[in-house]
N, C-alpha and C positions, 0 to 999 in steps of 0.2 A: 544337928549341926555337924557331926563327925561322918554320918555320911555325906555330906555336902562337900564335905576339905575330900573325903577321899575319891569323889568323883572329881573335882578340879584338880587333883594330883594326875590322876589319871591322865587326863586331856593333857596339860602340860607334858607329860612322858611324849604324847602325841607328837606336839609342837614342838618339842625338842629334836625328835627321832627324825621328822618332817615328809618320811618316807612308808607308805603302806604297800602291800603287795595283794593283786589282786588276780587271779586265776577265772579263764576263762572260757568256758566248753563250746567247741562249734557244733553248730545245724547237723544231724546228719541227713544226705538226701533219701527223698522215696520213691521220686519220679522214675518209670522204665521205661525204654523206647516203647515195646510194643501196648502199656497203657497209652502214653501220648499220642498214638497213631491212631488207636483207640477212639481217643477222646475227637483228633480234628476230625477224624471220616464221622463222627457223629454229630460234631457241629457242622457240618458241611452236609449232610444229610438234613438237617431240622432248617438249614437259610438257603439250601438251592434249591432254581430255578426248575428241577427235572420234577416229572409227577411220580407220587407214591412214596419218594423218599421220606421227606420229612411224618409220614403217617405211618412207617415202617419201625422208625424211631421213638413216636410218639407213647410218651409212658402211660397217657391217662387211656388209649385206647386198649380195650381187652385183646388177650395174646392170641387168639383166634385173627381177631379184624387184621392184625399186623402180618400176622399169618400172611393172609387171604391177600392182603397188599402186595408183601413178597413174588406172593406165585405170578401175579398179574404184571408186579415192576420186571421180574424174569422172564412172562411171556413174550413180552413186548420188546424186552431188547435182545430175543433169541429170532424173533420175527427180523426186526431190526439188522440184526447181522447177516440173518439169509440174502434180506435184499441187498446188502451192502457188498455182501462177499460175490453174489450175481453180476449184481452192475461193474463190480470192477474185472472180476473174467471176459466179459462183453467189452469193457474198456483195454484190456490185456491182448484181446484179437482183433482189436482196431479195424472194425468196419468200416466202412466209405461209403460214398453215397456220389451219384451222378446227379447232378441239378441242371435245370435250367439258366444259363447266368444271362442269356442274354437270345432274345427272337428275332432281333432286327444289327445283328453284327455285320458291317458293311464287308462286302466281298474286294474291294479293294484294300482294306486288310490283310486278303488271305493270298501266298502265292500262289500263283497261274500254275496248274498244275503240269507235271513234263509228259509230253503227246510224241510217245514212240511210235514208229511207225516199220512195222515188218512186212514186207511182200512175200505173199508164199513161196517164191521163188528167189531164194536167197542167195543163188552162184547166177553172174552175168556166164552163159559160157563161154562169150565171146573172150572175157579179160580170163576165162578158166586156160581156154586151148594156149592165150598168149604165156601165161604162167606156166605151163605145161614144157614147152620149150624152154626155158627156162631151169627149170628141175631137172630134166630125165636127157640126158644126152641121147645122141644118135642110136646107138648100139644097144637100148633099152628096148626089155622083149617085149610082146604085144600083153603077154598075160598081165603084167603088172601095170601096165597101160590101162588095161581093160579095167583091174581093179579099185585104181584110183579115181576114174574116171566114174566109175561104180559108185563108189566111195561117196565124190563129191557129188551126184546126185541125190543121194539118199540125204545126206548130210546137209544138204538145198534145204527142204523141207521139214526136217527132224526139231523138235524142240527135245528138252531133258526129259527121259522116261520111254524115248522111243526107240531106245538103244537094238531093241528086236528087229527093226528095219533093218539092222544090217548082218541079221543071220546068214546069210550067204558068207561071210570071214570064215564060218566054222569049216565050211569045207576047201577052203584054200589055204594054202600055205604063203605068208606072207615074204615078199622078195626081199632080199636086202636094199636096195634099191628106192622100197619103202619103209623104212626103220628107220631113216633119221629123219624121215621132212616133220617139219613144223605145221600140224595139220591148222592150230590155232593161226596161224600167219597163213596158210597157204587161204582159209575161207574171210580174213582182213582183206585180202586184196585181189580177191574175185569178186567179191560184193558188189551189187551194182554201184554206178558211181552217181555222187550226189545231183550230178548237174543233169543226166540223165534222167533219175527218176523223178526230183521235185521242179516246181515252178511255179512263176504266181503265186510267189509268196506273200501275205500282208500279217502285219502286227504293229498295234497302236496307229492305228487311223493312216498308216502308209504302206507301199510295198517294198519289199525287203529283197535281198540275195540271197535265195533258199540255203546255201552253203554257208551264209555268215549265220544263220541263225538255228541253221540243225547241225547236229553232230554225230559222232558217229560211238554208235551205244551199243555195246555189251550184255546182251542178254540171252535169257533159259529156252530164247530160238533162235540165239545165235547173233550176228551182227545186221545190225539196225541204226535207224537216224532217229533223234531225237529233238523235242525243242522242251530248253528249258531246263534240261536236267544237271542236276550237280553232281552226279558221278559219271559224265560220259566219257569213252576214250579220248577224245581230242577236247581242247582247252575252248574256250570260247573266243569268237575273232573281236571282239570289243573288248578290253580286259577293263576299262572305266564305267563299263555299264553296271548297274545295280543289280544283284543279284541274289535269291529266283527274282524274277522277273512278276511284272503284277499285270493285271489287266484296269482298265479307265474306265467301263463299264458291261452292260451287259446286252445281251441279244447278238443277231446276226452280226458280221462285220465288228466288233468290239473284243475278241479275243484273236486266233491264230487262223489262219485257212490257206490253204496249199491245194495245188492242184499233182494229184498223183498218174504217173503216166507206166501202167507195167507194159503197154505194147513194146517200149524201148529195151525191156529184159528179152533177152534169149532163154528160153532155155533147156536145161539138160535135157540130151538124147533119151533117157529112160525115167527120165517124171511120167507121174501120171496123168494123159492126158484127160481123164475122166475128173481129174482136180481143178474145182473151178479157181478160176483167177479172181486174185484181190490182196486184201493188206491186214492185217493184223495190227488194230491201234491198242495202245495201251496207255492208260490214265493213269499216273502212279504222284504222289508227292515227289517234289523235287528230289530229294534226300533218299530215295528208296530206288533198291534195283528192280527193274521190270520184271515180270515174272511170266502173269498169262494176261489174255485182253478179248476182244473181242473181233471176229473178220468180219469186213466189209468187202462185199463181193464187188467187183468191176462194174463199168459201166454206171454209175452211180452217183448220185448230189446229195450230199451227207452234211444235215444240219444236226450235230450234237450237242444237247445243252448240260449245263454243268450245274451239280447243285453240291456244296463243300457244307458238312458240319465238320466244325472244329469241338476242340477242348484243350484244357490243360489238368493241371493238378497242381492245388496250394500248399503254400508253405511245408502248413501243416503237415500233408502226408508225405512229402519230402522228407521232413524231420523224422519218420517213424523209422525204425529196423529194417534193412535190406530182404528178413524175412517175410516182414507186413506188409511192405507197400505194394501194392495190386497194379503196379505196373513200373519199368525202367526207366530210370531220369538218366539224361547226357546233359552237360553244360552246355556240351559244342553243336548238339542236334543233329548229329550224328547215328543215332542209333533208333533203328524204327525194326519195328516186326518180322516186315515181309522181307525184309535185309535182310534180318535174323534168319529167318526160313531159309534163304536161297544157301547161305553161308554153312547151312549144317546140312543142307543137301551136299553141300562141296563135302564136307567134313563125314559124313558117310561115308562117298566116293572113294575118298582117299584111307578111309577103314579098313574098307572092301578091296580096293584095287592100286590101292599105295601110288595116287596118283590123280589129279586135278585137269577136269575136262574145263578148260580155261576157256575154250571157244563157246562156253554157257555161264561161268561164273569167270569173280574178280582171281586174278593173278595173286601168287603169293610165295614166298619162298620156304615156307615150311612144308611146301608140297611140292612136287616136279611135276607140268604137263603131259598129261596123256597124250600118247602118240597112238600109232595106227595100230602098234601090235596090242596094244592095255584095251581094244576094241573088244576083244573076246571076253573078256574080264566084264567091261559094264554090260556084254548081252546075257550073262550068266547072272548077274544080280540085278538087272531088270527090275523085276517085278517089285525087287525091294526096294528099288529107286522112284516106284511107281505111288511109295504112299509114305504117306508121313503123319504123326500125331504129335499136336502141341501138349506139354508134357509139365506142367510146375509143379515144381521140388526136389529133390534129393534122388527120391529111390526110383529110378528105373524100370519099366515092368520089361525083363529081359524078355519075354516066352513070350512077346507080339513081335511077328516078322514084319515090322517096317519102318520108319527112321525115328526116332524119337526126337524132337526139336524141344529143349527150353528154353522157349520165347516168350516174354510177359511182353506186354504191349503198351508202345512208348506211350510216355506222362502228355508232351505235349501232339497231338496228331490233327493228321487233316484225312478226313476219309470222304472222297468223291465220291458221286453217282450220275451216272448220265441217263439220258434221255434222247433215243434217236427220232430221224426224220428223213427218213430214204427218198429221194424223185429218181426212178429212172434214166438213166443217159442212152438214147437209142444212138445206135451206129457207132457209140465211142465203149474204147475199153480205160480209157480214164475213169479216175473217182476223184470229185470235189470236195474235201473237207473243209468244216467251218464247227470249230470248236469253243463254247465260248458261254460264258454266265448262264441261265435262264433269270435269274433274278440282280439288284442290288446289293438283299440284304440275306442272311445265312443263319441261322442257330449255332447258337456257340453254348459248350456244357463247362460245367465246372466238378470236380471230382475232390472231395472235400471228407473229413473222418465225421463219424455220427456225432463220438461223444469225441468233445475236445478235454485240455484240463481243468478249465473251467465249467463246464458243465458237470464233470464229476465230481467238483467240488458243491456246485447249486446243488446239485441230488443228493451227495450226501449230506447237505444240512436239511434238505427238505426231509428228506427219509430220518432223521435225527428228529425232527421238530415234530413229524407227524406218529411218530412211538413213541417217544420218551418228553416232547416237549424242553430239547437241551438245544442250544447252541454251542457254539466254538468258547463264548465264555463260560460256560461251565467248566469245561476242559480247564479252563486256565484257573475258574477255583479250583478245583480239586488239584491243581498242582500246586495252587497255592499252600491249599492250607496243609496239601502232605509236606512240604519244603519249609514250613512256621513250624510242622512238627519236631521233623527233623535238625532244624537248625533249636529247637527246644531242649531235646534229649540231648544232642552235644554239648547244651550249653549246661545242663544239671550234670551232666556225667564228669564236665570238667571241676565241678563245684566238687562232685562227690571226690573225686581223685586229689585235691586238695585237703580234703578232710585231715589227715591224717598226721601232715605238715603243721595245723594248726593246733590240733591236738597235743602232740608233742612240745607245745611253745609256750612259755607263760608270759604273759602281756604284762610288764610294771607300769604303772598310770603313778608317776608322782604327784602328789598332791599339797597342797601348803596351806596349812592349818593357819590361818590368824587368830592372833587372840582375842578373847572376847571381852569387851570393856565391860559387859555390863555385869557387876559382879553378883548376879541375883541371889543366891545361895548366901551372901555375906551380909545381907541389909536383913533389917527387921522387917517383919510382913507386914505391911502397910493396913492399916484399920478400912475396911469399907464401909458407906457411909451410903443406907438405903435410899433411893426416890423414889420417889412417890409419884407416879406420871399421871394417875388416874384421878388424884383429886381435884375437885375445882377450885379455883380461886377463893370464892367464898367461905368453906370448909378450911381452909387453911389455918393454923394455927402461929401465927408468926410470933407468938412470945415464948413459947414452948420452951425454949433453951435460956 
């Protein structure tokens, strides 16, 4: 009984006080980053998709097999990366490829190409002798008479490169007299005249005024008529007509045909007469300057037929680096090859002899036209005007004597070929041209990269899938579950870094004791009173008591 009262003392102290205090120790952590990393590349190894992983991991496999796993998951993705690191060097030098896009491309898509036309004999000397008068007053001595007149012969028949025709300069002394003429204008307006040399003209199923439809062209043999062209000296006399100009179909009579007449040329007293008479046609894209062509000798009925492959180049290689693309893009369609050539011929020229033989190329003002005395000049570098090498890239081979051109070759092009058909013309020194289609239809190319970025992507998933068995989402687990790591260990480390805060703290929990009604300890101990569950009814003793 006296321990009873002094345990319910106790308690009341309790319930009086109402307040306990209670102390409380934190977690400390054990988690490190680099176990956690640990542990996800090992769960990421035993559930992905790649072969050999999860058997590498595999605890119940003996440490040889996991071995042997290893060496074979490292063959494979060492193979793996050779092809990977191949294919993408191959993609890094962006090859191209020429295709087929099309066998039956209508040739009425494609411009009529420009039909220059050069007579070997390219000073009238009748309009020579009237210019003559003109330049050299009265009082002018015969020798300088003699040399111009020299001059414009030679210069009749000279194209670029033939500058040694006029080795006889070397041994005269040039007259003042000829220092200032304008040799480029003096061979403009000896040239024979248009109306002279052409006639019967037709194009599009009528006939034309040879004058409104040729012009007068600028070229590497001097001045010529041209039809068609977009770079020729004079403007064209239709300014509403559409231009290049197209052809309506093909065969005879369906493109251009002139009749050429050189018995109306005069010419110079010291040509050669052993030089047969004719013309020099030249086929070129509208857009490009003429260069060299082909002679048709006189007397002559000239069916030429035409056969145009085109191309272009897509998007694609457009888009690559100025260094890769395997040939020159212009917006404006401006910029073709043989252009290019002619232009770094001029750009030699003016290397060499600080000066622009203009009466062969375009004019320009970062250079001044050669005059008669800069003649000595191109017959001394000749020979190196005599050749030229297309040249892509950077370095130069200085120690080859002859022009270097860096010309890539335009994106969009048209590259003609003909096909002649000569008749004879007895008793006439005329020639009949008739230029025009052989066909409809044309090949047209497309010029397109090997591996685009999408196929370097199909490859490298196939090359993935066929060593390793992984896709793109594997990738994305493993970044996963590095990133559940990582965001794991920050989140334990901030725990741990708290630690310390809560250590130093003691938590009070008040608590409120009620009192206990039932005063157990204070009542007498109740008597228990056995049953009996097992007996039966019958056995029972009901009077017992």
């Amino acid at each position: 009984m006296k321990s009873d009262r002094r345990k319910l003392r106790k308690l009341m102290r309790v319930v009086r006080n109402g307040v306990t205090r209670i102390k409380f120790h934190g977690k400390k952590g054990q988690g490190k980053l680099f176990n956690t990393i640990l542990q996800a590349l090992n769960y990421f190894c035993t559930h992905t998709t790649i072969h050999g992983l999860r058997h590498i991991v595999n605890p119940e496999l003996h440490i040889i097999e996991r071995f042997l796993w290893l060496v074979m998951f490292v063959i494979s993705s060492t193979i793996a990366s050779n092809v990977i690191y191949s294919l993408a060097l191959r993609f890094q030098d962006a090859p191209t490829a020429i295709n087929i896009e099309s066998m039956h491309y209508g040739t009425s898509y494609l411009p009529f190409p420009s039909v220059t036309l050069c007579p070997n004999d390219r000073v009238d000397w009748n309009r020579a002798l009237e210019l003559e008068l003109k330049i050299f007053p009265n009082g002018t001595d015969k020798a300088s008479l003699e040399t111009f007149r020299k001059i414009l012969g030679k210069l009749s028949m000279m194209s670029f490169g033939d500058f040694d025709e006029l080795d006889f300069l070397k041994n005269r002394n040039v007259h003042r007299s000829l220092v200032g003429i304008n040799i480029t204008q003096v061979l403009y307006e000896v040239m024979p005249r248009c109306d002279q040399l052409l006639s019967s003209c037709w194009w599009r199923n009528a006939y034309r005024n040879c004058c409104d439809i040729f012009q007068v062209q600028k070229t590497e043999y001097g001045f010529c008529y041209s039809f068609n062209s977009e770079v020729a000296q004079t403007l064209p006399m239709d300014s509403m007509e559409s231009r290049p100009r197209r052809a309506s179909g093909y065969g005879d009579w369906t493109g251009v045909r002139v009749t050429i007449h050189l018995g109306s040329i005069r010419k110079p007293p010291n040509s050669n007469e052993k030089e047969v008479d004719g013309v020099v046609v030249i086929i070129n894209e509208p857009h490009v300057w003429p260069n060299s062509g082909t002679m048709i000798p006189s007397g002559s009925r000239v069916s030429m037929s035409l056969e145009c492959i085109s191309g272009y180049a897509t998007e694609r290689v457009l888009e690559l680096d100025k260094d890769k693309q395997p040939c020159q893009y212009d917006e404006n369609g401006l910029y073709h090859q043989e252009t290019c050539l002619s232009l770094c011929k001029r750009y030699w020229v003016a290397k060499y002899c600080s000066c622009n033989p203009s009466f062969f190329f375009p004019a320009t003002t970062r250079f001044r036209d050669c005059t008669i005395e800069d003649f000595i000049c191109l017959i001394i570098h000749n020979d190196l005007f005599n050749d030229y090498i297309v040249h892509f890239g950077d370095d130069y081979p200085h120690d080859i004597p002859s022009m270097i051109c860096n010309c890539l070759p335009e994106c969009d092009y048209y590259i003609y070929s003909t096909q002649f058909s000569n008749v004879p013309l007895h008793n006439m020194n005329d020639i009949i041209l008739d230029v025009h289609y052989i066909g409809q239809t044309s090949f047209r190319y497309k010029t397109d990269i090997v591996i685009s970025q999408m196929d370097l992507l199909v490859s490298f998933g196939g090359i993935i899938g066929l060593f390793l068995g992984g896709s793109l989402l594997s990738v994305v687990e493993l970044v996963y579950y590095l990133v559940s790591a990582m965001f794991s260990s920050l989140k334990s480390r901030l725990k741990t870094e708290e630690e310390p805060r809560n250590r130093s703290s003691v938590t009070h929990v008040h608590t409120r004791v009620l009192p206990i009604l039932d005063y157990n300890p204070l009542k007498p101990r109740t008597r228990k009173i056995p049953i009996f569950t097992n007996y039966g009814f019958a056995e029972l003793n009901l009077n017992r008591y």
